[in-house]
C-alpha positions in Angstrom: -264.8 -77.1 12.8 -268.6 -76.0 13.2 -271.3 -78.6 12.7 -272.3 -78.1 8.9 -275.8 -78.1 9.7 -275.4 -74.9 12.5 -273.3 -73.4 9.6 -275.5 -73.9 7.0 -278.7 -73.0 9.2 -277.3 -69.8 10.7 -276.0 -68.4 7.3 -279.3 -69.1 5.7 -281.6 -67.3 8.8 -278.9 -64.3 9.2 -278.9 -63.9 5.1 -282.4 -64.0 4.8 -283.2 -61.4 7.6 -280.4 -59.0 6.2 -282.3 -58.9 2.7 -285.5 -58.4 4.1 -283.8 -55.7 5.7 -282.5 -54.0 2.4 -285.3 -54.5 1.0 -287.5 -52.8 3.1 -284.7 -49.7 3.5 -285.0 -49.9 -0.4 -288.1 -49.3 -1.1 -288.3 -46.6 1.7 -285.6 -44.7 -0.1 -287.5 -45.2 -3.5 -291.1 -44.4 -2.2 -289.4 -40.9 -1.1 -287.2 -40.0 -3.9 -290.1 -40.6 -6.2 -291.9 -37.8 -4.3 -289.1 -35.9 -4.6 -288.7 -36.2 -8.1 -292.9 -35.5 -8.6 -292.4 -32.1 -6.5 -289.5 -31.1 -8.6 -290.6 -31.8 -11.9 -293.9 -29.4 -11.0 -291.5 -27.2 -10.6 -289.8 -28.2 -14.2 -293.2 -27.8 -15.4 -294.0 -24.4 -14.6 -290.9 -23.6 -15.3 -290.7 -24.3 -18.9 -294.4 -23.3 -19.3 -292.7 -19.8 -19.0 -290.4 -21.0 -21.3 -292.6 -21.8 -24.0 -294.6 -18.0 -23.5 -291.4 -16.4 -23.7 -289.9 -17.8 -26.7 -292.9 -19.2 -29.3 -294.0 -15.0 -30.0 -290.1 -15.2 -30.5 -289.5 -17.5 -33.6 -293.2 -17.2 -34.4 -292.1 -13.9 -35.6 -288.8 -14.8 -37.1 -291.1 -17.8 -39.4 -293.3 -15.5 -40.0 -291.1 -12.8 -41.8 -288.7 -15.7 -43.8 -292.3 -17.3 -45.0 -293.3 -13.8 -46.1 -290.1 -14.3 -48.3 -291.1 -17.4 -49.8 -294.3 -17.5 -49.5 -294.8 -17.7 -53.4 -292.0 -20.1 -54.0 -292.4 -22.6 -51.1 -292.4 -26.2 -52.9 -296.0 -28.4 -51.2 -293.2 -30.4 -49.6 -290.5 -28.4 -47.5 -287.8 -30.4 -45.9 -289.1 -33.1 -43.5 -285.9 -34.6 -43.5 -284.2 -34.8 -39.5 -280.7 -35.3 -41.2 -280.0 -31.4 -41.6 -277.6 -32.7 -44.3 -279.7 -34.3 -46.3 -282.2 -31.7 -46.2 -279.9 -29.0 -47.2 -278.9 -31.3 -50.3 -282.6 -31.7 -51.0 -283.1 -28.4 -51.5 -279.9 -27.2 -52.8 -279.6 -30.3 -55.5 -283.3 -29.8 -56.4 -285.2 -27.0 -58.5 -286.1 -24.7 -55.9 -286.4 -21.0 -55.9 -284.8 -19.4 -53.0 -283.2 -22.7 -51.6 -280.9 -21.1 -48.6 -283.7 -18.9 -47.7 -286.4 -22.2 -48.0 -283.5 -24.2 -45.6 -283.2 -21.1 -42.7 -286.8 -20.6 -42.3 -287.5 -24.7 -42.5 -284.8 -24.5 -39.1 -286.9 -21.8 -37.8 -290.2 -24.0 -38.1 -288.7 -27.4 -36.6 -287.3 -24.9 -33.5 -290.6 -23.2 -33.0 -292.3 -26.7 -33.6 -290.3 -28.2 -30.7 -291.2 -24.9 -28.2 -295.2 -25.4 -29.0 -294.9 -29.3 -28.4 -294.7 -28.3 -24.7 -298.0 -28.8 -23.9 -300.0 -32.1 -23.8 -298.1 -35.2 -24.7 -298.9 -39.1 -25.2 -296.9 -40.0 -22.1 -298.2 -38.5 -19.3 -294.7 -37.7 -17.5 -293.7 -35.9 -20.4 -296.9 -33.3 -20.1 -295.3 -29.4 -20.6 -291.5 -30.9 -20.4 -289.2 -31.5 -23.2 -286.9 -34.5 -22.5 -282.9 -34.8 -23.1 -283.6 -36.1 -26.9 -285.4 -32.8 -28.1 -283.1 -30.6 -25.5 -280.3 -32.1 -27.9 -282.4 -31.8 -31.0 -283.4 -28.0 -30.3 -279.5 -26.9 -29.4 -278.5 -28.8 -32.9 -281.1 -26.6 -34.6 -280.2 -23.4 -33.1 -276.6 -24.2 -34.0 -277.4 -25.0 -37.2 -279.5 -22.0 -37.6 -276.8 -19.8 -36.2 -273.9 -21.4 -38.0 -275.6 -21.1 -41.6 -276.5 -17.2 -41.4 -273.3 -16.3 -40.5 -271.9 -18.0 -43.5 -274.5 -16.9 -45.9 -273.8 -13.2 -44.3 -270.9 -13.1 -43.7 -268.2 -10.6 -46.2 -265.2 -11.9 -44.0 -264.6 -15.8 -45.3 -268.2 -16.3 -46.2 -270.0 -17.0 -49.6 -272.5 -14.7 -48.6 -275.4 -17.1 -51.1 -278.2 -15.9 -48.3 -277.6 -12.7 -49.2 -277.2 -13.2 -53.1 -280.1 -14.5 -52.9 -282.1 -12.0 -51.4 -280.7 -9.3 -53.0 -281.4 -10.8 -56.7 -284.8 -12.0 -55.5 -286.2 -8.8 -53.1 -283.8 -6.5 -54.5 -282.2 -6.2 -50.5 -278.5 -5.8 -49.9 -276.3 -7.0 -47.3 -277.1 -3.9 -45.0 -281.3 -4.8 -45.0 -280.2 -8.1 -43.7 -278.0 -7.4 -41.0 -279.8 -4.4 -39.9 -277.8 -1.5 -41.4 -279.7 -0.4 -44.1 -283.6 0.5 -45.3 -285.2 -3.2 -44.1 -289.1 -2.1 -46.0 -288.1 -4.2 -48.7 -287.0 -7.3 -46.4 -289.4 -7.4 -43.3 -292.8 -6.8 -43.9 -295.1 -4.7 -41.4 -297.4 -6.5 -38.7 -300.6 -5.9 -40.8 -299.3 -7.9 -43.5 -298.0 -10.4 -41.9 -301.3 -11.0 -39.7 -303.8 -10.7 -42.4 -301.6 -13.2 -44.9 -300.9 -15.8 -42.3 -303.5 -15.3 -39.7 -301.2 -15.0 -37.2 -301.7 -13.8 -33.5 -298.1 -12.4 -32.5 -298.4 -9.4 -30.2 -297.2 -6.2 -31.9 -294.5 -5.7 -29.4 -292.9 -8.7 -30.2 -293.1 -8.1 -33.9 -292.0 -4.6 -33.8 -289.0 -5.5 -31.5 -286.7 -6.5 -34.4 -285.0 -4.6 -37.0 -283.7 -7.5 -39.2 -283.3 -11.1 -39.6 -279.8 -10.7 -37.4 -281.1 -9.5 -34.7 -282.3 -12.7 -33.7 -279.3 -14.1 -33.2 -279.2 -12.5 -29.4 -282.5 -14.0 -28.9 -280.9 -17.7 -30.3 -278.3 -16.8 -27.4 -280.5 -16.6 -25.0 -282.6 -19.9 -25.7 -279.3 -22.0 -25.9 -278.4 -20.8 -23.0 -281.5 -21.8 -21.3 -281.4 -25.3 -22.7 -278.4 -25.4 -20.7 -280.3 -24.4 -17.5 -283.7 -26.8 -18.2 -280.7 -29.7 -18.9 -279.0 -28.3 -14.9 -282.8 -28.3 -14.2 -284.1 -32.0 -15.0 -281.6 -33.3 -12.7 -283.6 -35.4 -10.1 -286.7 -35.5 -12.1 -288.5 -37.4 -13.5 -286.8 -36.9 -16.5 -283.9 -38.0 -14.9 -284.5 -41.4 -14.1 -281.9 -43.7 -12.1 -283.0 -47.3 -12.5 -281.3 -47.8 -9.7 -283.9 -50.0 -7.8 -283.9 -52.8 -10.6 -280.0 -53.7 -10.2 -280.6 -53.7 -6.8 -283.4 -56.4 -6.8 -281.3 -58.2 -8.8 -278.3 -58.1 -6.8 -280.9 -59.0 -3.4 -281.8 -62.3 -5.8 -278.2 -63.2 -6.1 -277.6 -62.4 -2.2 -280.6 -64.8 -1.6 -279.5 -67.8 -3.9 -276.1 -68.0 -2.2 -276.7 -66.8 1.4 -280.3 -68.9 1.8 -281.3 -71.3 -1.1 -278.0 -73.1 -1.4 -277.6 -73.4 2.4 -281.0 -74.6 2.7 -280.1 -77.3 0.1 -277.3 -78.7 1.8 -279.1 -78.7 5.4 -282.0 -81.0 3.5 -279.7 -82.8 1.1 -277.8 -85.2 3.2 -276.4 -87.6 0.1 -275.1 -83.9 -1.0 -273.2 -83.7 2.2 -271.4 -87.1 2.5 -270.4 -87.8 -0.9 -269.6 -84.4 -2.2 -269.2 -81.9 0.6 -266.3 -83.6 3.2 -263.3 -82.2 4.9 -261.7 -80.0 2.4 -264.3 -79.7 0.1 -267.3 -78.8 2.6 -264.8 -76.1 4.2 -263.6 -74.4 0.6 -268.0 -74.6 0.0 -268.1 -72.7 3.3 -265.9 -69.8 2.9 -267.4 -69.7 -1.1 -270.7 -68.9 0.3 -269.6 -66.6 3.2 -267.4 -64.0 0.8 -270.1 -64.9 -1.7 -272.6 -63.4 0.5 -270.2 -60.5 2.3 -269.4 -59.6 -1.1 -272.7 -59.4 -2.5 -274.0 -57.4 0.6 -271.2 -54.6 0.3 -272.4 -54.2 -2.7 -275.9 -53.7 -1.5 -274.6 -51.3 1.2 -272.9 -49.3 -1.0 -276.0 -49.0 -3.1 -277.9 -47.6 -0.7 -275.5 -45.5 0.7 -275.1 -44.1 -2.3 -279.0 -43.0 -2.9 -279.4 -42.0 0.8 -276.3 -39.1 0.2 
């Protein structure tokens, strides 16, 4: 059997120099993923700067036209409630003129609100990026959105209350809605719309639609690019992997067993003679050595994981 204190010495020397080791690697690997991540989410950046310009004129247009609707019936207080069920019983339980059209175009502002809230934010690594949270948040509103036009439009299964509602209200019928009929009474020209709501929305954008339904292809399109900015944040900083925290913690563990406990035995001599003899001081030494080869597997497989 080896002297103790060789054992002891040599496991505490060997373990200390392989976590300085890790360490060090660590912190390499972090230092250059975290550049990584910077020049990717400039990238992200620009990216969804392009995103914003394309599709604010959009649903600037589509809020525009469904305020014109109920402009003179809007209640001061419209909806502020993120539960999308409890705002729809808010305004369909309460004493509200035009409720289904009140609830569409109160989607229509929280989606538009979300696109112009990429700009300038309070945490600086959020500037002109949306995170996973409002990703989620603008694909439930779209859905949502999507979801309750068809069933207020729909003559196949549907209640068709959205267009009840306009019809007894603007005097429209299902055809102005969906784009199949005379839409003078339903959408209101440019001029209008600029001079009630002050509104700068280039006229090409305005003048692209024909009815409420045809933004459904452009609510397509933007969930389908929330699915390409979520493929996007990946390795950004957006995508965070808090890898290096477990790691440190798992280096502290490696360091207790593989130096400090050796270390204490080497200048603990009482410890060696009355508790750690024969049997016992051998079972102590192979606890520490697969304590510590376990432990530094672990570590290896760690970093080998972030290096590929």
């Amino acid at each position: 059997m080896p002297n103790p204190a060789w054992f002891f010495s040599t496991l505490a020397q060997a373990t200390a120099a392989i976590v300085g080791f890790f360490i060090a690697l660590a912190t390499v690997i972090y230092q250059l993923e975290r550049a990584e991540k910077r020049s990717k989410t400039e990238d992200l950046r620009d990216s969804y700067r392009e995103f914003r310009d394309f599709y604010v004129p959009h649903f600037s247009v589509l809020s525009h036209h469904l305020l014109a609707l109920i402009n003179e019936r809007l209640p001061d207080r419209v909806a502020e409630s993120q539960d999308l069920d409890e705002r729809r019983r808010e305004l369909l339980n309460g004493d509200f003129d035009m409720p289904h059209t009140i609830y569409l175009w109160s989607l229509v502002r929280d989606i538009n609100h979300i696109l112009e809230s990429i700009g300038p934010a309070a945490e600086p690594e959020n500037y002109e990026l949306l995170n996973q949270e409002e990703l989620e948040q603008l694909e439930n509103l779209l859905t949502e959105y999507q979801e309750y036009f068809s069933e207020g439009t729909s003559r196949v299964g549907g209640e068709e209350y959205l267009v009840n509602e306009l019809s007894s209200e603007h005097g429209v019928d299902w055809g102005d809605i969906v784009g199949v009929g005379d839409l003078t009474p339903l959408f209101h020209d440019y001029e209008t719309i600029s001079e009630t709501f002050q509104v700068d929305i280039e006229r090409e954008y305005f003048e692209s639609y024909t009815s409420i339904a045809s933004f459904n292809g452009v609510c397509i399109d933007l969930m389908l690019s929330i699915q390409g900015k979520k493929h996007e944040m990946r390795n950004t900083i957006l995508d965070e992997d808090p890898w290096l925290e477990p790691f440190f913690k798992k280096s502290m563990a490696l360091t207790v067993v593989g130096v400090v406990l050796p270390i204490i035995a080497l200048i603990s001599p009482p410890v060696q003679i009355v508790v750690l003899q024969g049997g016992a001081l051998v079972a102590y030494q192979t606890l520490l050595i697969f304590a510590s080869v376990t432990l530094m597997a672990m570590l290896i497989l760690d970093l080998r994981n972030k290096i590929e």
